[in-house]
Residue frames as a rotation matrix with the C-alpha (Angstrom) as fourth column:
UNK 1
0.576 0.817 0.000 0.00
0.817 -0.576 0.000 0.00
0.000 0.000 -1.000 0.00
UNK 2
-0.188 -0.956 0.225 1.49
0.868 -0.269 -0.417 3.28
0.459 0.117 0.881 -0.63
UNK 3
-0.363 0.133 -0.922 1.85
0.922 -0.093 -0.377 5.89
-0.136 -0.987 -0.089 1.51
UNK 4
0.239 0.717 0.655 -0.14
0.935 -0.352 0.045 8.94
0.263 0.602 -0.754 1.28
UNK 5
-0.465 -0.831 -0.306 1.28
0.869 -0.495 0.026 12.45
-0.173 -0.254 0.952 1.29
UNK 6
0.568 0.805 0.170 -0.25
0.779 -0.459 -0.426 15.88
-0.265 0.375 -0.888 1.54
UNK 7
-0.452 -0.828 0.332 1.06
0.848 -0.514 -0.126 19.43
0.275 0.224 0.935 0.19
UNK 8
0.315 0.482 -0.818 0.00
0.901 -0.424 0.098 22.22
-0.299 -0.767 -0.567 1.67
UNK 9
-0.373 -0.511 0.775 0.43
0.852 -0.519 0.069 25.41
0.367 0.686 0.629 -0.26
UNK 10
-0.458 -0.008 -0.889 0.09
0.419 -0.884 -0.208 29.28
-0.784 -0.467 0.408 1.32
UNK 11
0.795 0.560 -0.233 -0.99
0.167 -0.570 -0.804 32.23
-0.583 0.601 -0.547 -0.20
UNK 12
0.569 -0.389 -0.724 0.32
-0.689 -0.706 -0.162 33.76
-0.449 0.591 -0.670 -3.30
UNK 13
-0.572 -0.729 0.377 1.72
-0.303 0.615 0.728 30.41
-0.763 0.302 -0.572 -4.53
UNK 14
0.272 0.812 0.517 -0.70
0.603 0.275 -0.749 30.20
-0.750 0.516 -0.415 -6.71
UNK 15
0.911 -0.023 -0.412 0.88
-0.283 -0.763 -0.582 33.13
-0.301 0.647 -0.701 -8.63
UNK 16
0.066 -0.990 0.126 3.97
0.065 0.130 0.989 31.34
-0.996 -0.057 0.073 -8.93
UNK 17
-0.133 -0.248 0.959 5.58
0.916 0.339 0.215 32.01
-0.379 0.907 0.182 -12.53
UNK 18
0.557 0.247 0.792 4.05
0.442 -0.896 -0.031 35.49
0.703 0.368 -0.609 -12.59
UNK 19
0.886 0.020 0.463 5.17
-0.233 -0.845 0.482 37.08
0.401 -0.535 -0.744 -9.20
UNK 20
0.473 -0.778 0.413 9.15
-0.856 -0.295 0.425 37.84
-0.209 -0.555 -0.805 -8.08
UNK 21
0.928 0.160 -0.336 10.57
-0.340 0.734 -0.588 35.62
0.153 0.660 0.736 -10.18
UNK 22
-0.030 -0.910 0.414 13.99
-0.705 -0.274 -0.654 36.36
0.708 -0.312 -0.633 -9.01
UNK 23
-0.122 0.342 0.932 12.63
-0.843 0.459 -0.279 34.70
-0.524 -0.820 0.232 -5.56
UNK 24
-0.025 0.560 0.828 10.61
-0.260 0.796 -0.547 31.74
-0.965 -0.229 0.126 -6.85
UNK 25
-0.762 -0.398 0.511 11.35
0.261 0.535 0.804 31.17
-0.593 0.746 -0.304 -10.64
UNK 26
-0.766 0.337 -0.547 9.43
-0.573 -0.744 0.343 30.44
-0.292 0.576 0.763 -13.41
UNK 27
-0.919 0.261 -0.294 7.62
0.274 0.962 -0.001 27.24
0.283 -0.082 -0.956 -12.61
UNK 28
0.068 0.956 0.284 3.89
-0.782 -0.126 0.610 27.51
0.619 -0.263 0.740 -12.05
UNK 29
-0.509 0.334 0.793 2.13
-0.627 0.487 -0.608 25.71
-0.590 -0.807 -0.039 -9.09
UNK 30
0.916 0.394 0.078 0.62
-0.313 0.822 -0.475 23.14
-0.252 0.411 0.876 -11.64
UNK 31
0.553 -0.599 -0.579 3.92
-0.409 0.410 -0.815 22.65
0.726 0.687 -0.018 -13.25
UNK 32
-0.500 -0.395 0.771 5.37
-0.864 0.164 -0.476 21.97
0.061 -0.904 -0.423 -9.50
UNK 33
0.305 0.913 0.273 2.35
-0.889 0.375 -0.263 19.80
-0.343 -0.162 0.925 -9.31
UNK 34
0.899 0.107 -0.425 2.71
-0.299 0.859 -0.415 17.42
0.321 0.500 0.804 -12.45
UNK 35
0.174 -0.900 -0.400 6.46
-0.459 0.285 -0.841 17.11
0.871 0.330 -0.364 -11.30
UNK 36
-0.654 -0.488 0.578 6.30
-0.755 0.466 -0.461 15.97
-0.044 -0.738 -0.674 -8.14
UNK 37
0.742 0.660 0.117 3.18
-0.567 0.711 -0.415 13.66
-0.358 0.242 0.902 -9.32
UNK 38
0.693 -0.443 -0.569 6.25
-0.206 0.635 -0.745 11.67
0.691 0.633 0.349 -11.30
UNK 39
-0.589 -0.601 0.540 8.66
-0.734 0.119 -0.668 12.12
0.338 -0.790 -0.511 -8.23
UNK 40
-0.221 0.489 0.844 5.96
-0.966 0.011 -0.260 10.46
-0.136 -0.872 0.470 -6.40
UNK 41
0.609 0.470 -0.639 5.33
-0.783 0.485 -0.390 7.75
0.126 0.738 0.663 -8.63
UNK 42
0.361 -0.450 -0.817 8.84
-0.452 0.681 -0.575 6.65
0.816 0.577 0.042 -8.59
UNK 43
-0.752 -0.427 0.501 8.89
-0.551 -0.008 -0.834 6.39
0.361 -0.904 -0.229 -4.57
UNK 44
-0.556 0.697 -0.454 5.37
0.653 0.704 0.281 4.43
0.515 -0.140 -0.846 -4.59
UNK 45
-0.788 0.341 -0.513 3.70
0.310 -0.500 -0.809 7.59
-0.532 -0.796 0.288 -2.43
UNK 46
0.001 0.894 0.449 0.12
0.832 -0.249 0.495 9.44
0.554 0.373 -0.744 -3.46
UNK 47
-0.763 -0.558 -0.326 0.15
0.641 -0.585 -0.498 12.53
0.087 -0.589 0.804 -3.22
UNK 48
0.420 0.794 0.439 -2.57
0.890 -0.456 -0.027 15.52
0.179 0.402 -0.898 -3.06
UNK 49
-0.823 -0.559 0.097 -1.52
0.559 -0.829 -0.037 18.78
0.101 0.023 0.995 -3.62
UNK 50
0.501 0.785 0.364 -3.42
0.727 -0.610 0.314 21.98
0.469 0.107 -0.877 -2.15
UNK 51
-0.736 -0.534 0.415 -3.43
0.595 -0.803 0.023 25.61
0.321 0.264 0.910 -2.12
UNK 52
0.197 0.972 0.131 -5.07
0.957 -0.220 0.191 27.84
0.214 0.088 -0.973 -0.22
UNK 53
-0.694 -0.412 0.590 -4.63
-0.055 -0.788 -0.614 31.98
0.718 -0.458 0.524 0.42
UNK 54
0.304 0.700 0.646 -7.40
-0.759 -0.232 0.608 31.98
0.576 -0.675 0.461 3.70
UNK 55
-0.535 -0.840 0.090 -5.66
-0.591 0.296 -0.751 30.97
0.604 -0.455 -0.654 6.61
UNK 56
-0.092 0.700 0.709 -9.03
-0.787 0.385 -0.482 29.29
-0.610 -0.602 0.515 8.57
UNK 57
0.748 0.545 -0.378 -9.07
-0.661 0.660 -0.357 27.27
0.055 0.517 0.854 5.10
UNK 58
-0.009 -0.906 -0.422 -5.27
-0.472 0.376 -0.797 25.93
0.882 0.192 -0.431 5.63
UNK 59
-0.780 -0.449 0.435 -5.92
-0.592 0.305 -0.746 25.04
0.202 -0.840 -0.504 9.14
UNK 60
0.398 0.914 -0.074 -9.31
-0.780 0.295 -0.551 23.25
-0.482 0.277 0.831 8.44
UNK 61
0.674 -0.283 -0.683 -7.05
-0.437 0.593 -0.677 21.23
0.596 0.754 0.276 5.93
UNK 62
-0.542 -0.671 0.507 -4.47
-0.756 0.125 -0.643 20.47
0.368 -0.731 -0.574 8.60
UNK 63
-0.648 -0.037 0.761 -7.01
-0.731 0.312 -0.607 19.30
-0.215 -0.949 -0.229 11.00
UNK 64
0.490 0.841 -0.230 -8.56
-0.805 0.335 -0.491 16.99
-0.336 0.425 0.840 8.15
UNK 65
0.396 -0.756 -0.522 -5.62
-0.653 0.167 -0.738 15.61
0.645 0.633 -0.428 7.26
UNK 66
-0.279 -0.586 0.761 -4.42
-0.957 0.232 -0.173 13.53
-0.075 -0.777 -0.626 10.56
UNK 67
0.212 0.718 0.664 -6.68
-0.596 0.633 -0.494 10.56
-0.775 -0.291 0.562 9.54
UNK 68
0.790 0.403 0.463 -6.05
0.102 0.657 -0.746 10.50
-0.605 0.637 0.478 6.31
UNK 69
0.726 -0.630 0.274 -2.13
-0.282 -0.637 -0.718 11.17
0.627 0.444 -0.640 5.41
UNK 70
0.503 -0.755 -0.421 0.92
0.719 0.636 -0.281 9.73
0.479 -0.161 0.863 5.96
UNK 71
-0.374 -0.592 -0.714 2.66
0.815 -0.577 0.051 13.21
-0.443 -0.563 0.698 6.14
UNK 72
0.815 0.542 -0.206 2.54
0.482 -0.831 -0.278 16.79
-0.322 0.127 -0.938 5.33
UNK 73
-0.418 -0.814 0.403 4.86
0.908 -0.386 0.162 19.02
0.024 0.434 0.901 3.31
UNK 74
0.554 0.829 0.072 3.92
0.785 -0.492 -0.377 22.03
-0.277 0.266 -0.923 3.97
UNK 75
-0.829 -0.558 -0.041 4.86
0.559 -0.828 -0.038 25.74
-0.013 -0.054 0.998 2.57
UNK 76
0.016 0.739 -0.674 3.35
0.959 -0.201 -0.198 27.76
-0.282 -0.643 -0.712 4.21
UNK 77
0.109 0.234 0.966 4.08
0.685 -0.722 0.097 31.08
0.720 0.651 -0.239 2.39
UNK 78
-0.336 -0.085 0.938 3.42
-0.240 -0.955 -0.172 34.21
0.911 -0.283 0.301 4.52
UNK 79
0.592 0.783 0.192 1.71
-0.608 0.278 0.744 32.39
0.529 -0.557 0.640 7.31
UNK 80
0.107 -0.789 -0.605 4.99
0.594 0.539 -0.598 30.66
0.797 -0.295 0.526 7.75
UNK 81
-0.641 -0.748 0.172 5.77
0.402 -0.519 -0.754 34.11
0.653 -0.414 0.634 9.82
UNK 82
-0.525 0.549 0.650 2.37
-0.551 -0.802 0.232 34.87
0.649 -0.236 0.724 11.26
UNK 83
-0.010 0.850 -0.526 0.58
-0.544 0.437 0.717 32.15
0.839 0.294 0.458 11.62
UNK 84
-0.679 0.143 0.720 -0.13
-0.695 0.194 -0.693 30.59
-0.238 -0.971 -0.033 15.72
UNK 85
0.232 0.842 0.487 -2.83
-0.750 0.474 -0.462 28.72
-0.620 -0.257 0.741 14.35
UNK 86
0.742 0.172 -0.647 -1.31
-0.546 0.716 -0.436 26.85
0.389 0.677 0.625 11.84
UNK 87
-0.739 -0.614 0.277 1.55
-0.528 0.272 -0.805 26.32
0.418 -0.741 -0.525 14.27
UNK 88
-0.265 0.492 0.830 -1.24
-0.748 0.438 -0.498 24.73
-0.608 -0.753 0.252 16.78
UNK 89
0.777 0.612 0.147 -3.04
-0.458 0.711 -0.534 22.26
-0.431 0.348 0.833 13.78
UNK 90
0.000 -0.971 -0.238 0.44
-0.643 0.182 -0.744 21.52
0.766 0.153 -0.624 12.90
UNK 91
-0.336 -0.152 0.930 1.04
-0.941 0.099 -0.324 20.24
-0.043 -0.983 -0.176 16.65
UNK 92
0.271 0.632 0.726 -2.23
-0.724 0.631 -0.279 17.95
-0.635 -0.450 0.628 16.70
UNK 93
0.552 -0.083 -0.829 -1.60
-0.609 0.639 -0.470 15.85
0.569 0.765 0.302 13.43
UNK 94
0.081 -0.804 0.589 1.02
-0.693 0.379 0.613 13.99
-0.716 -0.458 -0.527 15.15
UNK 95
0.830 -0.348 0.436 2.20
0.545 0.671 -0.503 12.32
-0.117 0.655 0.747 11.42
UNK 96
-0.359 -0.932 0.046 5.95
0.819 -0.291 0.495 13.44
-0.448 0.215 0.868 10.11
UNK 97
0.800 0.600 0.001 5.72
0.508 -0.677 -0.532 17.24
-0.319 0.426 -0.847 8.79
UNK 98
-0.318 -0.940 0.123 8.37
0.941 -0.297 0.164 18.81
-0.118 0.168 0.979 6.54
UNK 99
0.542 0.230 -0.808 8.51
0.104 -0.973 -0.207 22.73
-0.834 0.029 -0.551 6.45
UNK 100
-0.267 -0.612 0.745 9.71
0.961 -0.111 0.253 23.63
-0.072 0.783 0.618 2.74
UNK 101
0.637 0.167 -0.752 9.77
-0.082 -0.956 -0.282 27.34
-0.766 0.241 -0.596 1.15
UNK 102
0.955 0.055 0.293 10.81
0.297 -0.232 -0.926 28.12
0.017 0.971 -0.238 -2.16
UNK 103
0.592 -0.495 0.636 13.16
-0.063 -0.815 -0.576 30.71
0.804 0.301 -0.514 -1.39
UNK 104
-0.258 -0.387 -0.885 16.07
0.821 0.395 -0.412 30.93
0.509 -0.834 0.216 1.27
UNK 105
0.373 0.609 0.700 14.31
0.346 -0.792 0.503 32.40
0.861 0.055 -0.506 3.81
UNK 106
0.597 -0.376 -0.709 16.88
0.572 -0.420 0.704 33.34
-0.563 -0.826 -0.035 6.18
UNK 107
-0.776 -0.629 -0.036 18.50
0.581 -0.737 0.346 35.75
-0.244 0.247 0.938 3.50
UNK 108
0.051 0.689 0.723 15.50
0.688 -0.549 0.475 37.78
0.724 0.473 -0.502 3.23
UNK 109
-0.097 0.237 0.967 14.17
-0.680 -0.725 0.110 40.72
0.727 -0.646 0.232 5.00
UNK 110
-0.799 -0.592 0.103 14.38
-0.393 0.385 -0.835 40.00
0.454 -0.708 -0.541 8.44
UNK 111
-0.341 0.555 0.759 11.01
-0.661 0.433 -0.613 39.36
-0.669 -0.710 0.219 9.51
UNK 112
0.513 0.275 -0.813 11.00
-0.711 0.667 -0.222 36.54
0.482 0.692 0.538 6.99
UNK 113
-0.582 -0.699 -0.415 13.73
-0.264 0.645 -0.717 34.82
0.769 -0.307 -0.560 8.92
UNK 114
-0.764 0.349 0.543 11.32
-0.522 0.161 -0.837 33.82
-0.379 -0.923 0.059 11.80
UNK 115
-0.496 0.601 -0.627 9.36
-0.063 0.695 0.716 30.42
0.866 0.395 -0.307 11.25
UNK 116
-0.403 0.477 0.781 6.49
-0.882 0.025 -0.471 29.82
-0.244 -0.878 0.411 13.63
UNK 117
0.837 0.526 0.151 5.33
-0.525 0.850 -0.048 26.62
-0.154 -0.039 0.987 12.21
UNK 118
0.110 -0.915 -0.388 9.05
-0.727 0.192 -0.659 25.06
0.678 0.355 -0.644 12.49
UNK 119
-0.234 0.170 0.957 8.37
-0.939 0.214 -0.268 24.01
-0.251 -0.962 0.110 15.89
UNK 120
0.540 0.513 0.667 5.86
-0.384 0.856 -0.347 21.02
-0.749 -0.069 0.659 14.29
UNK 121
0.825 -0.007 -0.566 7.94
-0.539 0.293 -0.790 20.29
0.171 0.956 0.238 11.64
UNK 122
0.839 -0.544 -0.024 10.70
0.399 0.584 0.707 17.48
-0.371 -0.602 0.707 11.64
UNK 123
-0.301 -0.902 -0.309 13.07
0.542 -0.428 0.723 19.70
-0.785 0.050 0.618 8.98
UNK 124
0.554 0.313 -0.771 12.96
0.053 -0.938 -0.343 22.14
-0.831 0.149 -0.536 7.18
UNK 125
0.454 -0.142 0.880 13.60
0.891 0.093 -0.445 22.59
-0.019 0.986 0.168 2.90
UNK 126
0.892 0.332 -0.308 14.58
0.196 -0.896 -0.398 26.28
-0.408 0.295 -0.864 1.87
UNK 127
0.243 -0.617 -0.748 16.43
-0.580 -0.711 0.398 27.80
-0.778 0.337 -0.531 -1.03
UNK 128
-0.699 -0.433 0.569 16.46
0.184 0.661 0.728 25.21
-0.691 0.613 -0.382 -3.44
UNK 129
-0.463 0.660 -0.592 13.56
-0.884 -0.289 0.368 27.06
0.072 0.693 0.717 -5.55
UNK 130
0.180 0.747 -0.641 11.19
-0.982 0.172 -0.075 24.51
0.054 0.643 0.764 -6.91
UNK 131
-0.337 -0.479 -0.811 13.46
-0.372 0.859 -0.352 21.51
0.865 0.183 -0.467 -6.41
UNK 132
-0.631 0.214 0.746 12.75
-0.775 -0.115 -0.622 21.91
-0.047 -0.970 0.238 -2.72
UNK 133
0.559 0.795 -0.237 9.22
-0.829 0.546 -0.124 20.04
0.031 0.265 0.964 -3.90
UNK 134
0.709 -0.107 -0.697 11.09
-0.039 0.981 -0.191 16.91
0.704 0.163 0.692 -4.80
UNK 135
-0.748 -0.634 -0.195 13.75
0.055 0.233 -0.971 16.65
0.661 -0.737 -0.140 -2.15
UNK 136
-0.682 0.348 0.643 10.89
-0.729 -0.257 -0.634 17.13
-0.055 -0.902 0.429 0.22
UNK 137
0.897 0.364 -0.250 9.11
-0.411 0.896 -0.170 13.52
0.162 0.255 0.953 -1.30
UNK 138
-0.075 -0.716 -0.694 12.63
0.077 0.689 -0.720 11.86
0.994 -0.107 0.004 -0.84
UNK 139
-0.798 -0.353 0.489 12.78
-0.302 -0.468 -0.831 13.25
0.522 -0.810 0.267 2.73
UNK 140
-0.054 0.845 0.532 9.16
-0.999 -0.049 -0.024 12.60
0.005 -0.532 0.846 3.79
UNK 141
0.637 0.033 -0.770 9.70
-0.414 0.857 -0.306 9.26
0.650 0.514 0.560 2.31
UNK 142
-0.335 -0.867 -0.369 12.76
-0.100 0.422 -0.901 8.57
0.937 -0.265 -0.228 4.40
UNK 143
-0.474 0.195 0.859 10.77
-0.833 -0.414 -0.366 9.50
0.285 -0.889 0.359 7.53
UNK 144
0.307 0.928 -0.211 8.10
-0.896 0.356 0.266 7.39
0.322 0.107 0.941 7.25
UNK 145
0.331 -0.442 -0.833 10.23
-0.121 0.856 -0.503 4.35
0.936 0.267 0.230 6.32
UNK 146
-0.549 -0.795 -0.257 12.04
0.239 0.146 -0.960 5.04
0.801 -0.589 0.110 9.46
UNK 147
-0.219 0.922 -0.319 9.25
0.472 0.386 0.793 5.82
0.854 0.023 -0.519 11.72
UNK 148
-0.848 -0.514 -0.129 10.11
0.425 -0.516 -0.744 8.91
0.316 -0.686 0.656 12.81
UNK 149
0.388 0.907 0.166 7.94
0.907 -0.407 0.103 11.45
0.161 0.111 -0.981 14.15
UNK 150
0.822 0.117 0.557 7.79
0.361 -0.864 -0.350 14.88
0.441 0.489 -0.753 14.50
């Protein structure tokens, strides 16, 4: 049986390809999609990929997600720095949770360097643009296997 894996996308990742390209490339959030759909493939995992900009809808997905879902990749986007509540539905899931981001966010502006949902997460992706996605299926993968937790 293979193991099932959610993504968790923030706001504004949906614009990927259009906005601060410098930052985050030229990959769209579907083209991210269809590639880690083949990553996944070749690791046996199932993945679902979602996106949402309305933080009540991201933590709603969280706390749906503990039943069904092996783990949780999330990037969290702006909410990475704000966000207490997704930090708390983060907490409850007790399954393996990687924190990824696009960009390296400890060279940004400084209040980018400050992760509040790190806490639930077992490690943490950032700066590898777009690859990040697939090193973060090899990684979630490795957890599992090894029955780590958070």
């Amino acid at each position: 049986m293979s193991k099932k894996i959610l993504f968790i996308n923030g706001p504004n990742l949906n614009l990927l390809g259009e906005r601060e390209r410098d930052f985050y490339g030229d990959n769209t959030l579907e083209a991210v999609k269809l590639k880690c759909k083949e990553k996944a493939k070749t690791l046996n995992l199932d993945i679902e990929f979602m996106q949402s900009n309305i933080e009540g809808e991201i933590v709603t997905i969280i706390q749906n997600s503990k039943n069904n879902f092996n783990g949780i990749i999330i990037n969290a986007a702006g909410y990475t720095h704000t966000s207490v509540s997704i930090l708390d539905a983060l907490l409850v899931v007790k399954i393996p949770i990687i924190e990824l981001h696009i960009s390296n966010i400890y060279t940004r502006e400084e209040f980018r360097q400050k992760s509040l949902i790190s806490r639930a997460a077992k490690g943490i992706i950032c700066g590898f643009g777009v690859y990040g996605y697939l090193m973060s299926l090899d990684a979630i993968n490795n957890i599992i296997d090894n029955n780590e937790n958070r």
